[in-house]
C-alpha positions as CSV (number, residue, x, y, z in Angstrom):
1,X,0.0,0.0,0.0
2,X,1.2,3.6,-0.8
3,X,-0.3,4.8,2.2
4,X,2.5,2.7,4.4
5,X,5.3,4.8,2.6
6,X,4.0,8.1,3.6
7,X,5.7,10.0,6.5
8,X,2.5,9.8,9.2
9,X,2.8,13.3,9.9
10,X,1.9,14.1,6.2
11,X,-0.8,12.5,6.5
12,X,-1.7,14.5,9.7
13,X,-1.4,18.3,8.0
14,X,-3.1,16.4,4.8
15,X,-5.5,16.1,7.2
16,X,-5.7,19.8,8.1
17,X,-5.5,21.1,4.8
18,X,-9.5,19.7,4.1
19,X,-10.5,22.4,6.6
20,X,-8.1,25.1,5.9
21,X,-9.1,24.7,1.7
22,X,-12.5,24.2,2.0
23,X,-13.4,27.6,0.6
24,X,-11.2,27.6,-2.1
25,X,-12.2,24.7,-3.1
26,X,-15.9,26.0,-2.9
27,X,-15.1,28.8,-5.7
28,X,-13.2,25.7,-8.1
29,X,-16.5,24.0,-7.5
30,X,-18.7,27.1,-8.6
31,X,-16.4,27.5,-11.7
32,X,-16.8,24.0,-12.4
33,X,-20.8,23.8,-12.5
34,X,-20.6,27.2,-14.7
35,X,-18.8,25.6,-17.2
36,X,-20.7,22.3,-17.1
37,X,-23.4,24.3,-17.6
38,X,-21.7,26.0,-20.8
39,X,-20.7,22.5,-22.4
40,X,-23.7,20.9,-21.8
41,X,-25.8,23.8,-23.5
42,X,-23.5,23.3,-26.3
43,X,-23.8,19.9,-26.6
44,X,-28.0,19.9,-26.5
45,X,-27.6,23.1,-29.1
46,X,-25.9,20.9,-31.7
47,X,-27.8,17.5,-31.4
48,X,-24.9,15.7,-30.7
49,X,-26.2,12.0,-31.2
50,X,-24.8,8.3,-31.6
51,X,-24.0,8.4,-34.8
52,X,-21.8,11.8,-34.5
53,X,-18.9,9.0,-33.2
54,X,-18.8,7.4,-36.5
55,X,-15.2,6.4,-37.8
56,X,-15.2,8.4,-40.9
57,X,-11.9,7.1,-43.0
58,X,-10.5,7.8,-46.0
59,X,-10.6,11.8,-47.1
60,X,-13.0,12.4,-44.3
61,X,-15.8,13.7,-46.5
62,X,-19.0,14.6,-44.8
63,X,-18.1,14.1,-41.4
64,X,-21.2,15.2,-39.4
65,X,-19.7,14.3,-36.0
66,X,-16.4,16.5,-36.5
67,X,-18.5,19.5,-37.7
68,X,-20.8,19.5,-34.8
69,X,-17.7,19.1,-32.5
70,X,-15.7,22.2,-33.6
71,X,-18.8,24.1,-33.4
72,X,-19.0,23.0,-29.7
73,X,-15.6,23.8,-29.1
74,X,-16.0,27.5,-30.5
75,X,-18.8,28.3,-28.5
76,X,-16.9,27.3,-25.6
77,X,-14.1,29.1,-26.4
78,X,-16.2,32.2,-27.5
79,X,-15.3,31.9,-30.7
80,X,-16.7,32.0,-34.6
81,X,-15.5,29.0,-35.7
82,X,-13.0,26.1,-34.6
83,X,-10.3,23.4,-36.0
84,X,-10.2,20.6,-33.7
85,X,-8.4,17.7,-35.3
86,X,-6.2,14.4,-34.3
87,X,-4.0,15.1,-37.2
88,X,-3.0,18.5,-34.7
89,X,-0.1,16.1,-32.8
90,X,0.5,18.7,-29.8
91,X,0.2,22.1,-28.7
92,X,3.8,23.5,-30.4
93,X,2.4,22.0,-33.4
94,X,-1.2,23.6,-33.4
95,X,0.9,26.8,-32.6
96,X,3.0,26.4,-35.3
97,X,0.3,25.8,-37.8
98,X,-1.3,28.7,-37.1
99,X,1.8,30.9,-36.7
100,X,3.1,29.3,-40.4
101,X,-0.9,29.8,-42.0
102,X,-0.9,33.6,-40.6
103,X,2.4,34.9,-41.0
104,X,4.2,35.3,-44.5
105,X,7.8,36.4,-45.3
106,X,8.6,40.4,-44.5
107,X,5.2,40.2,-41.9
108,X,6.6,40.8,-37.7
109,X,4.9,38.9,-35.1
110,X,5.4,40.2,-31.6
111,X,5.2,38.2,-28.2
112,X,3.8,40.7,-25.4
113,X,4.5,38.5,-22.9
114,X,8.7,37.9,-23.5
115,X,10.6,34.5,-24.6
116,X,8.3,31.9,-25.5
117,X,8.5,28.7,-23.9
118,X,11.6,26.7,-24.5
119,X,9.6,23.9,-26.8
120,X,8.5,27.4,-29.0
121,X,12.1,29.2,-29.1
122,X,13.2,26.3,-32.2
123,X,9.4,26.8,-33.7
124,X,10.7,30.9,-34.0
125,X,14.0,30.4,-34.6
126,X,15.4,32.0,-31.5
127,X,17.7,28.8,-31.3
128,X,18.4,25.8,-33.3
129,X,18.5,26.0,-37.8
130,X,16.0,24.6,-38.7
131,X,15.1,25.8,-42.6
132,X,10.9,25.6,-41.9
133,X,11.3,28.2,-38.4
134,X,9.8,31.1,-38.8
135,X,12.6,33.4,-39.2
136,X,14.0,31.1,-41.7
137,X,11.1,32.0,-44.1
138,X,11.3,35.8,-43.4
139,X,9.0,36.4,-40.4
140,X,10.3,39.4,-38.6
141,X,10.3,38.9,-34.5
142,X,10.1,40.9,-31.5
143,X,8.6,40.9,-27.9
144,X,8.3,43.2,-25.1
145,X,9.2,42.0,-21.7
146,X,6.9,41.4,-19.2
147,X,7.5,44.5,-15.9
148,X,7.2,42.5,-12.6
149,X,4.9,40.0,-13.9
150,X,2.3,42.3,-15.9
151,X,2.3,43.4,-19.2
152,X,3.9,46.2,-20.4
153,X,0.8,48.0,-21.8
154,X,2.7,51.2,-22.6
155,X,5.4,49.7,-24.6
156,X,2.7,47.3,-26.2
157,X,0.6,50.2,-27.0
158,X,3.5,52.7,-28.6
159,X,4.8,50.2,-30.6
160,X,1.2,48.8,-32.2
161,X,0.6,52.3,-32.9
162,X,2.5,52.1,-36.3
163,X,0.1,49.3,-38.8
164,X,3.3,47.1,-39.8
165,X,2.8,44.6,-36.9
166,X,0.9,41.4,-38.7
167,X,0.5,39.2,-35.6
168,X,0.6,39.5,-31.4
169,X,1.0,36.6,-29.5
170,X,0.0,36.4,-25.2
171,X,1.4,33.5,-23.5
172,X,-1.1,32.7,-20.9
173,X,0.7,30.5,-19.0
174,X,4.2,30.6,-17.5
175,X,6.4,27.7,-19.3
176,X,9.4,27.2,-17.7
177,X,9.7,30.6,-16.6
178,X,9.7,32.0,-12.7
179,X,7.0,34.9,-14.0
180,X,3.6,34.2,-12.9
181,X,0.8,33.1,-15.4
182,X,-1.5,35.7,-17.1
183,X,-5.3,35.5,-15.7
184,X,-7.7,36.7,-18.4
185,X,-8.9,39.9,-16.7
186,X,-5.0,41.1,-17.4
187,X,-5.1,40.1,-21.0
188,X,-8.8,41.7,-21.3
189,X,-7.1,44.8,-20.1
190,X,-4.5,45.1,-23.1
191,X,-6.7,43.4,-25.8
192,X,-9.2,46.2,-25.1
193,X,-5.7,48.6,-25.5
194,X,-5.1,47.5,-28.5
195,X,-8.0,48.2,-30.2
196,X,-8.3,51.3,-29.1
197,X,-5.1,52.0,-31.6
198,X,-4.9,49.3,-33.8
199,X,-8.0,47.5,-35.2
200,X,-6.0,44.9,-37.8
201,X,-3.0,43.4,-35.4
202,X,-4.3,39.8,-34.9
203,X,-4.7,38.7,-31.4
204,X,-3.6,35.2,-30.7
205,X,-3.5,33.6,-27.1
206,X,-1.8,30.7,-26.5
207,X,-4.2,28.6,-24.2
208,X,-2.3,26.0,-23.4
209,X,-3.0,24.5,-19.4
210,X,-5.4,27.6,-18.8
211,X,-8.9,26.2,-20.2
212,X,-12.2,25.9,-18.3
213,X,-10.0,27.2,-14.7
214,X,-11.7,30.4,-15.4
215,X,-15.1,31.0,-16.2
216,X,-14.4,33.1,-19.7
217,X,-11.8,32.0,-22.4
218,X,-9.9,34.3,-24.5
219,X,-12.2,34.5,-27.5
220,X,-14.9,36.2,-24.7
221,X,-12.6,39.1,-24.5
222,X,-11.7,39.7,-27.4
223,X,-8.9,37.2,-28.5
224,X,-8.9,36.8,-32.9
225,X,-7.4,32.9,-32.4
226,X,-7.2,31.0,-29.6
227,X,-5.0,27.4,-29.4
228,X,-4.4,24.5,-26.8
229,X,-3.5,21.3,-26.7
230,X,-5.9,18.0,-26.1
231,X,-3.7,16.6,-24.3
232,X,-4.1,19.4,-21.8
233,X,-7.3,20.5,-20.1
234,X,-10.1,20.1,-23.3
235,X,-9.5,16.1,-23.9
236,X,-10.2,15.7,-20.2
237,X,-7.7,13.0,-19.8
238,X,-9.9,10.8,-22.5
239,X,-8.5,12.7,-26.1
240,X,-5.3,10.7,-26.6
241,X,-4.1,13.1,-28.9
242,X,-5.1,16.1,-30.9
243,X,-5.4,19.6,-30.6
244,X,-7.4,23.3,-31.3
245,X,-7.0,26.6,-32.5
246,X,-10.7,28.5,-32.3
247,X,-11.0,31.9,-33.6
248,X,-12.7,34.5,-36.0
249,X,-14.0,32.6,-39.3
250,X,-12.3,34.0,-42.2
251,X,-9.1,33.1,-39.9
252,X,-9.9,29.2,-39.3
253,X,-10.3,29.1,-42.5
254,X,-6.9,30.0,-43.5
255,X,-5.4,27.8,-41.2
256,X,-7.7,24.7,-42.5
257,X,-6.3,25.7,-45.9
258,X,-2.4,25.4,-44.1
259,X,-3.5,21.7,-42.6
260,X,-4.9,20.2,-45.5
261,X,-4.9,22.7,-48.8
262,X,-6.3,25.8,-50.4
263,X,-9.4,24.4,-51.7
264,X,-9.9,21.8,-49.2
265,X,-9.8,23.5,-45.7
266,X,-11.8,22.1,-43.1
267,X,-13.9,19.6,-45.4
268,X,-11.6,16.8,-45.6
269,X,-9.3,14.6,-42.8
270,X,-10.4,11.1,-41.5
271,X,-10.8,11.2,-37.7
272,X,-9.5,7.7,-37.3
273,X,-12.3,7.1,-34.7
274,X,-11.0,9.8,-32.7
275,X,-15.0,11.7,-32.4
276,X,-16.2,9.7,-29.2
277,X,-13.1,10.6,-26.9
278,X,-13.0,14.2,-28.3
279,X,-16.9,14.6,-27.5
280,X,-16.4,12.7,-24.1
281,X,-13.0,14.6,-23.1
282,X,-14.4,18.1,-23.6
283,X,-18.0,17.0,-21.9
284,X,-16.0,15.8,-18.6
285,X,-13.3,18.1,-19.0
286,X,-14.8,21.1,-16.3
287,X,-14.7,18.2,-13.3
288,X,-11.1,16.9,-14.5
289,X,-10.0,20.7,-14.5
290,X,-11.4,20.9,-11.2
291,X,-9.4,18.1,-10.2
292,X,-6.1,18.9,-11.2
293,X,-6.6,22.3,-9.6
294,X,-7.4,21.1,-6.6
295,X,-4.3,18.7,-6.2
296,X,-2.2,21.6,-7.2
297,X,-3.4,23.6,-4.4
298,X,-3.1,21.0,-2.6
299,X,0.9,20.9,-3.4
300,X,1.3,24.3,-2.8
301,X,-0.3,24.2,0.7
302,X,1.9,20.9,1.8
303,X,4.9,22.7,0.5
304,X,4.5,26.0,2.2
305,X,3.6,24.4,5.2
306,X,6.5,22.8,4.8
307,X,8.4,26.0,4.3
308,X,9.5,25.4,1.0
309,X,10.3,29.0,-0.5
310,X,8.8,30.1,-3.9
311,X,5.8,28.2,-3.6
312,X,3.9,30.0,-6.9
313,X,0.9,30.3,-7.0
314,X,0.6,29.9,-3.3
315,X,-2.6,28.2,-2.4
316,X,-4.5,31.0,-1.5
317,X,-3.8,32.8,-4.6
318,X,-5.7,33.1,-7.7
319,X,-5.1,31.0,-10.8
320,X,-5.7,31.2,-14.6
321,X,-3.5,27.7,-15.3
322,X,-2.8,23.8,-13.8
323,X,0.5,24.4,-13.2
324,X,2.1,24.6,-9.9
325,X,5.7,25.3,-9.2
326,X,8.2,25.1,-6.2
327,X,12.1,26.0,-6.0
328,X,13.2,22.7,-4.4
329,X,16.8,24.1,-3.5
330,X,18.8,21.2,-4.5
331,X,19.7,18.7,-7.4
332,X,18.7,16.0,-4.7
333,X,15.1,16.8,-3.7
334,X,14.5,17.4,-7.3
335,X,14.9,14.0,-8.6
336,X,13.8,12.4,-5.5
337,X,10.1,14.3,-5.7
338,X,9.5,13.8,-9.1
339,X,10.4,9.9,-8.9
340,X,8.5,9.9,-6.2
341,X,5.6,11.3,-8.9
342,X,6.1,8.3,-11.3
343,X,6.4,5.8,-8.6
344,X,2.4,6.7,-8.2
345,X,1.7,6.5,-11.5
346,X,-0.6,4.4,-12.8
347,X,1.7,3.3,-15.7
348,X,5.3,2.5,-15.7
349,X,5.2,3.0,-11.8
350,X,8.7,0.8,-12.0
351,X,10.5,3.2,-13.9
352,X,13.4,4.9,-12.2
353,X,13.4,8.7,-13.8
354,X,16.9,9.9,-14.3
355,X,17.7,13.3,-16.0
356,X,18.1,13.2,-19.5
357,X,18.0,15.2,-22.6
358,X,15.1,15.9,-24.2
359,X,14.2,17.3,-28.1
360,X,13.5,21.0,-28.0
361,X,14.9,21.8,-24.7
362,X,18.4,23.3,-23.9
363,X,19.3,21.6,-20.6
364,X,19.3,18.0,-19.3
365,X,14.9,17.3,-18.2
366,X,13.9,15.0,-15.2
367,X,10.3,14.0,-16.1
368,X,7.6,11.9,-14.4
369,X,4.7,11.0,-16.3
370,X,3.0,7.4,-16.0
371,X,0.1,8.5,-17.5
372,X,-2.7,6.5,-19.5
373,X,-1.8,8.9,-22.4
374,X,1.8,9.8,-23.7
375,X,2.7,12.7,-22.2
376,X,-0.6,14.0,-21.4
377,X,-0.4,16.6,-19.2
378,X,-3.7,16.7,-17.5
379,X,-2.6,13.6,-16.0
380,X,-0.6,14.3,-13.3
381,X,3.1,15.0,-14.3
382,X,6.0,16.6,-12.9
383,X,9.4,18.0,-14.9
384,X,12.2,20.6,-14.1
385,X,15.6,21.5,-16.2
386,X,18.2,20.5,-13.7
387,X,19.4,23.6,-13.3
388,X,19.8,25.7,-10.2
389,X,17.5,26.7,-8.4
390,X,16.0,23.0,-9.3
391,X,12.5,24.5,-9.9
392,X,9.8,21.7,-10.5
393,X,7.1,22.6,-12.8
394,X,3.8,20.0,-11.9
395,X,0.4,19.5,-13.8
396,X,-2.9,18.3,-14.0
397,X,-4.4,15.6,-12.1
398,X,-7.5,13.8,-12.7
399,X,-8.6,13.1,-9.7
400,X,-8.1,14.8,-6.1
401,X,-7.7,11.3,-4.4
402,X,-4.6,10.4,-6.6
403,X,-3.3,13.2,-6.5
404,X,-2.7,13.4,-2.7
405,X,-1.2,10.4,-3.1
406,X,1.3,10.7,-5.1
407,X,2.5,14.4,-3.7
408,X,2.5,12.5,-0.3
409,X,4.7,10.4,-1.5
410,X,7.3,12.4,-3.0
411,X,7.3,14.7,-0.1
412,X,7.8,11.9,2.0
413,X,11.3,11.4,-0.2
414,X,12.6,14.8,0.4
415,X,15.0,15.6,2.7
416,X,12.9,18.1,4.6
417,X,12.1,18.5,9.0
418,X,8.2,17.8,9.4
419,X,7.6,19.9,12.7
């Protein structure tokens, strides 16, 4: 049993942290029934029935069951229209489809939220030569630094004064970065900035880890495209690939045209009897949401408790993402708490994680993610650079009661005074 490796006094301030969360937990709840509400509307709005889960092979034609999903999926992301397809592999690559279909050689994209992620930077061309990045075909790029964790709405504003800006990208959530993550009232703020000087700039937001934790999504305030991963919060652990981008019409369309060709655009591509875990994943996605934000609070509380430093968010603060990160202040801890992670995984609970390199990322990775799906990061998942200060970036979890196990666990293997 996993409960006999757990340090007994974890189990006691577990314990405590039922009563000392039980209102935070209330508001998750509350967000969670407003979405449910949203999806289910959608899904009675479009007559989803049986025969929407067909497996539709071939070219794809007349594939009732996708259609009626991407409209589901826009109006939950606010949006006009929607591509939501398994041939989309993972978030960097429904990024990159769009970034490739919207931006042409001499055209500057701008991130107002700093360096992209690291999985991003080779997708740019801020690192690596590869000939299909974007600066390799001619895209021009800048970004303006975040100020103490908010945007820089002056700078944003005096530069997207001047009409020879084709794209702006907001990166929602942190990456593996020590600023916090962007809720959507902040991005509200600047979208509605922008406007006011510059009504062509498209608006993209990169939604990755930040859907349903909020009761809006960035194509309610004003967002032109919107993309995320299934494998993240909308497959609701049951997608076991795919991904989204959602946005105005004439914009989808363009990007259909980049994933299959001009002509075709979003009437062709076999869903290779993907429809029934897309339709499921997004209908239970709101409680799996729920779920992983309540075991990340959960973390944060233990850890503070604990007296880790650079607990962020803390538990009490507000979130916009289902990520969680702690500096664990040496090479040691760090290993030990995220093999602690895959030891309570469901699958390959046996393996031992070591660090290792990893494609698209600049320093050695420790990783643990035994989930049901490759690399899914709903399921709960925990990975860091090993780098000083050994900062552990965790996700997702599908279910509460998991989840405290597993983060008892691997605080149990740190090397840490329980008082």
């Amino acid at each position: 049993m996993i409960q006999n490796q757990i340090k007994p006094e974890l189990f006691k301030l577990a314990k405590q942290s039922d009563i000392d969360l039980k209102e935070i937990y209330a508001h998750i709840d509350d967000v969670c029934l407003y979405n449910s509400d949203r999806i289910l509307s959608a899904f009675i709005e479009n007559k989803v029935s049986y025969s929407d889960f067909a497996d539709i092979n071939g070219y794809g034609n007349y594939d009732e069951g996708r259609d009626k999903l991407e409209c589901i999926f826009a109006r939950v992301l606010g949006c006009e229209d929607a591509l939501v397809r398994p041939q989309i592999m993972s978030g960097t690559n429904a990024l990159y489809l769009t970034f490739s279909a919207l931006l042409k050689h001499g055209d500057t994209m701008i991130s107002l939220t700093g360096t992209p992620y690291d999985s991003l930077q080779e997708t740019i061309g801020l690192s690596g030569n590869s000939s299909q990045s974007l600066r390799a075909n001619g895209v021009l790029y800048e970004q303006i630094d975040l100020i103490n964790n908010e945007l820089d709405e002056e700078k944003i504003i005096t530069r997207l004064k001047t009409p020879n800006v084709r794209l702006v990208e907001i990166q929602r959530s942190r990456g593996y970065s020590s600023r916090d993550s962007l809720c959507l009232n902040k991005i509200a703020h600047v979208i509605q900035k922008i406007r006011e000087v510059n009504q062509e700039v498209i608006i993209m937001v990169d939604n990755c880890y930040g859907e349903l934790v909020e009761k809006q999504e960035p194509g309610h305030i004003g967002a032109d495209v919107v993309v995320g991963s299934l494998m993240k919060n909308l497959g609701g652990g049951i997608a076991s690939t795919g991904g989204y981008v959602a946005g105005k019409k004439d914009i989808i369309q363009s990007i259909a045209d980049r994933l299959t060709a001009p002509g075709i655009g979003k009437e062709l591509g076999a869903n290779f009897n993907t429809n029934n875990s897309f339709f499921k994943g997004i209908f239970m996605a709101p409680s799996v949401v729920r779920n992983a934000l309540k075991t990340q609070i959960f973390t944060a509380y233990m850890l503070e408790k604990l007296h880790y430093k650079n607990v962020s968010p803390r538990y009490n603060e507000c979130r916009t993402d289902i990520i969680q990160t702690v500096e664990l202040e040496t090479k040691e801890n760090l290993i030990n708490f995220t093999q602690g992670i895959q030891e309570t995984s469901p699958i390959d609970s046996y393996v031992k994680v070591l660090p290792a390199t990893m494609p698209g990322y600049p320093f050695d990775e420790v990783m643990a993610c035994g989930a049901f799906t490759q690399g899914s990061t709903i399921e709960l998942s925990a990975d860091a650079p090993v780098v000083p200060p050994y900062t552990l970036y965790l996700q997702g979890g599908l279910s509460l009661e998991y989840g405290k196990l597993s983060i008892l666990l691997a605080l149990s293997k740190l090397n840490t005074t329980i008082q």
